[in-house]
Steps between C-alpha positions, in 0.01 A plus 500: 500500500562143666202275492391204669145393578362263712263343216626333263386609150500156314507619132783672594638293683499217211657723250800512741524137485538457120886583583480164753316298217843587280746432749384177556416416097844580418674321787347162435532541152887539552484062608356459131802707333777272690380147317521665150796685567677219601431252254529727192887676632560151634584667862578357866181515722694789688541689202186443406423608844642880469129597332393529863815592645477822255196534595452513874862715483319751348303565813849547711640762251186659440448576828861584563431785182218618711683501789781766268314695362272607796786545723613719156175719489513506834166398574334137452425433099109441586476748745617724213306384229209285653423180534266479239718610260768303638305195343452660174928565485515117603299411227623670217883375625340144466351576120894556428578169637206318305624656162820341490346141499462558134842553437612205730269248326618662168813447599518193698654708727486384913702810587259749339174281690700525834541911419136481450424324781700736715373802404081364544608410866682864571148624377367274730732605776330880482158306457539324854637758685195747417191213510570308794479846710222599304289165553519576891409873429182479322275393746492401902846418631381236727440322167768592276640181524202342410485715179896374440380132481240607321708667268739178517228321379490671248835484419495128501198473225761643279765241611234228416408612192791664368721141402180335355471857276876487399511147494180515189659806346877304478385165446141511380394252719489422882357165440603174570591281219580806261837524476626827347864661532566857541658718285672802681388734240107421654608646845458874401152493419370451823768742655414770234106488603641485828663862473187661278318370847737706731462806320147482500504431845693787567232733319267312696682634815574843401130637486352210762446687852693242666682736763888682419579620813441287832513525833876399655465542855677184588264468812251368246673243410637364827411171664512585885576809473519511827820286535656721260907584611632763332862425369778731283491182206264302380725206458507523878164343508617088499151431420600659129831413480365109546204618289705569208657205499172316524302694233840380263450171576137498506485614132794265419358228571156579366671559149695215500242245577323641186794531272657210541107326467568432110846351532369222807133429264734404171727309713249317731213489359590478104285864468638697179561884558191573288300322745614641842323807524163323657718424818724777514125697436378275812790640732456858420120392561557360819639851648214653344302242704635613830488861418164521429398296833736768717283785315167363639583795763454759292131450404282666677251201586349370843771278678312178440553546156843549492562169661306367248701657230824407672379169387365571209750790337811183424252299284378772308846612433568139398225533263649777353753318425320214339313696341759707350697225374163343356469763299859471356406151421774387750512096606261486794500139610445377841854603630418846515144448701699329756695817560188590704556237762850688592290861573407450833851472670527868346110574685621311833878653493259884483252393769793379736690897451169620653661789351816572648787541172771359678305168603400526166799524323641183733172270408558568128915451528450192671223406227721585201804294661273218526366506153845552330587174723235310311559628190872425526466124605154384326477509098229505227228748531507509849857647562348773210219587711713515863769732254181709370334506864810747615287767348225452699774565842636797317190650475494695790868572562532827371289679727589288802882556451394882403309584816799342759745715323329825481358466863591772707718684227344837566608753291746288377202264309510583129872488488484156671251436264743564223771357586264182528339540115879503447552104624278389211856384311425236720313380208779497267799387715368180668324431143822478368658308747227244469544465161877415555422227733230369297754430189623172405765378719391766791221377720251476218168667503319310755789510753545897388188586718671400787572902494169568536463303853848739582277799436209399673707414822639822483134648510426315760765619728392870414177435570594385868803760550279809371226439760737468785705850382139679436370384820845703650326769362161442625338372160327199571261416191291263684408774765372721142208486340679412111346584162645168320721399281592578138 
């Protein structure tokens, strides 16, 4: 029998977002494997580069399987098998992938790691396509995308932590100082504890009473519903169609910011491989920083002290990270405190959304075009930080660009949804292209993040053009009460 409940039941809950924690581990982790990759097959920064391409591909072909084999059974996979145990499949598909590090660092073999690579993110496909419905399920609708952020905040504690924990278990050290190079052969440890994890996870899963069947009335899950227009495709819906496009290019240029992170720190700033993961730690950090403010929402607390923790919430997520890294013994000089005076153009860029996603989403494109501006024509630590602070205006893109696109889908919404999980290649195509540009005799990787600004002016114009096309069908977000970002 479908459930859904309009408490959330937070052990539960939390179990479900053990699969985020991964995701986001193994992601940021991936900007750690390109440095030692590189060096030790002696590779172009673009071929270096195809460990996220791989990566974030997986996503489009995994979903594309889905897509097959429901149409196949004819009947939706996780409608067939639950959601629940849609997770557990993803899992155990992603233990595969995490074996065959140990024959790649064996072998010195970058084909085999890409294979692995691959095969974790179709695992992850599966993974996303069951948990993000499931995170707006278990609880109060009005809220569910409260419980996303939250759930993206978690998420982005595993991108913080997870290239200071590979870094140490490559390396041995994240400190400064220490200089220690990598032998391939060290990758696999990490990778194999990695897959142990998944499978315990997925017994974890199997017996929790996190919910396998949901409710799918697409009703729930519409923003206006009463705007709704009812159409034979759902690429007849512009507001997808230019959502699509967006949720590529959002991802893109989130990835490629971080990947390329290593490359711009040895060539700028003299920092060794060995002794990158701190910042590219810091810009993982800062999405957890804005994640965790947009999931003040969810907390059931009086009003007064949500404001307060709207506040609050980005400096205790920056002392996770501090703490975090002072616990890996990282280099924690007075550079990285001064991170904190960039935080509250992320707090004032929230406040002026006063909620609205597409206002939202235009604050934070403008804010990330302006930061890649200064990082592009200033040097030293302070181009780092502007380069880093992209994070912080990614944070709460996701569920901005997500909300436009699905809005007034109707029973059209989870295959929008879909076919939007699907435009995470984003990730690996504009990496790539990046990491051409950024080569020697290109543009060089200062001048390379001149594709990021491209991406964020592309956001920008979605952000105007999907509130003028909803509006033609009588979904005005300011006129709603909204539940916040993720």
């Amino acid at each position: 029998m479908p459930e859904n409940t309009s408490k959330t039941k937070l052990s539960t809950f939390f179990i479900l977002t053990i699969v985020f924690f991964f995701w986001g581990f193994v992601a940021a982790s991936n900007d750690i494997l390109i440095p030692v990759f590189k060096d030790a097959l002696h590779m172009q920064q673009w071929q270096s580069q195809m460990i996220s391409f791989c990566f974030y591909v997986a996503y489009t072909v995994g979903s594309l399987i889905y897509i097959a084999i429901s149409r196949a059974m004819g009947q939706d996979i996780l409608n067939r098998i639950g959601y629940k145990n849609g997770i557990v499949v993803g899992l155990l598909i992603s233990t595969v992938g995490a074996i065959l590090f140990y024959p790649a660092a064996q072998t010195a073999s970058f084909a085999i790691l890409l294979t692995g690579l691959f095969i974790i993110g179709i695992g992850y496909s599966l993974q996303q396509t069951a948990a993000n419905p499931l995170a707006i399920a278990m609880g109060d609708p009005k809220t569910g995308a409260q419980r996303l952020s939250m759930a993206g905040g978690i998420n982005n504690f595993g991108t913080t932590i997870g290239p200071i924990l590979v870094s140490f278990a490559i390396f041995g050290t994240v400190r400064a100082g220490e200089h220690h190079e990598a032998s391939i052969s060290a990758v696999k440890f990490p990778y194999l504890i990695m897959g142990a994890a998944f499978v315990l996870v997925a017994l974890i899963f199997f017996v929790s009473k996190i919910p396998n069947k949901i409710l799918t009335d697409p009703g729930a899950l519409e923003t206006g519903a009463g705007g709704v227009v009812h159409r034979k495709s759902v690429f007849n819906y512009t507001q997808l169609t230019l959502g699509m496009i967006a949720i590529f290019i959002y991802v893109g240029v989130e990835v490629s910011t971080a990947s390329n992170l290593p490359l711009f720190l040895k060539t700028n700033l003299h920092i060794d491989k060995d002794h990158s993961a701190p910042y590219v730690s810091l810009f993982w950090a800062s999405l957890m920083i804005g994640r965790w403010t947009g999931s003040v929402g969810a907390f059931n607390i009086a009003s007064g002290w949500k404001k307060v923790l709207r506040f609050l919430m980005p400096y205790i997520a920056f002392g996770v990270f501090l703490l975090v890294n002072m616990i890996a013994k990282s280099d924690l000089n007075a550079p990285f405190f001064w991170y904190a005076l960039v935080i509250p153009a992320m707090i004032i860029g929230e406040l002026l959304s006063r909620g609205n996603p597409a206002r939202q989403l235009l604050i934070f494109a403008c804010m990330g075009i302006t930061a890649l501006f200064i990082g592009i024509f200033s040097s030293g630590v302070v181009s780092a930080f502007a380069f880093i602070s992209v994070g912080l205006f990614c944070s709460t893109l996701w569920p901005c660009i997500f909300t436009l696109a699905v809005s007034g889908l109707g029973k059209h919404t989870s295959e929008g949804s879909n076919f939007l999980i699907m435009m995470i290649m984003g990730g690996g195509f504009i990496s790539v292209f990046q990491g051409y540009l950024a080569g020697d005799g290109v543009l060089g990787v200062q001048m390379s993040y001149i594709v990021g600004v491209a991406c964020f002016a592309y956001l920008a114009f979605y952000a105007v053009r999907a509130t003028t096309i909803l509006r033609k069908q009588g979904i005005d977000f300011d006129k709603m009460e909204m539940a916040g970002g993720h």
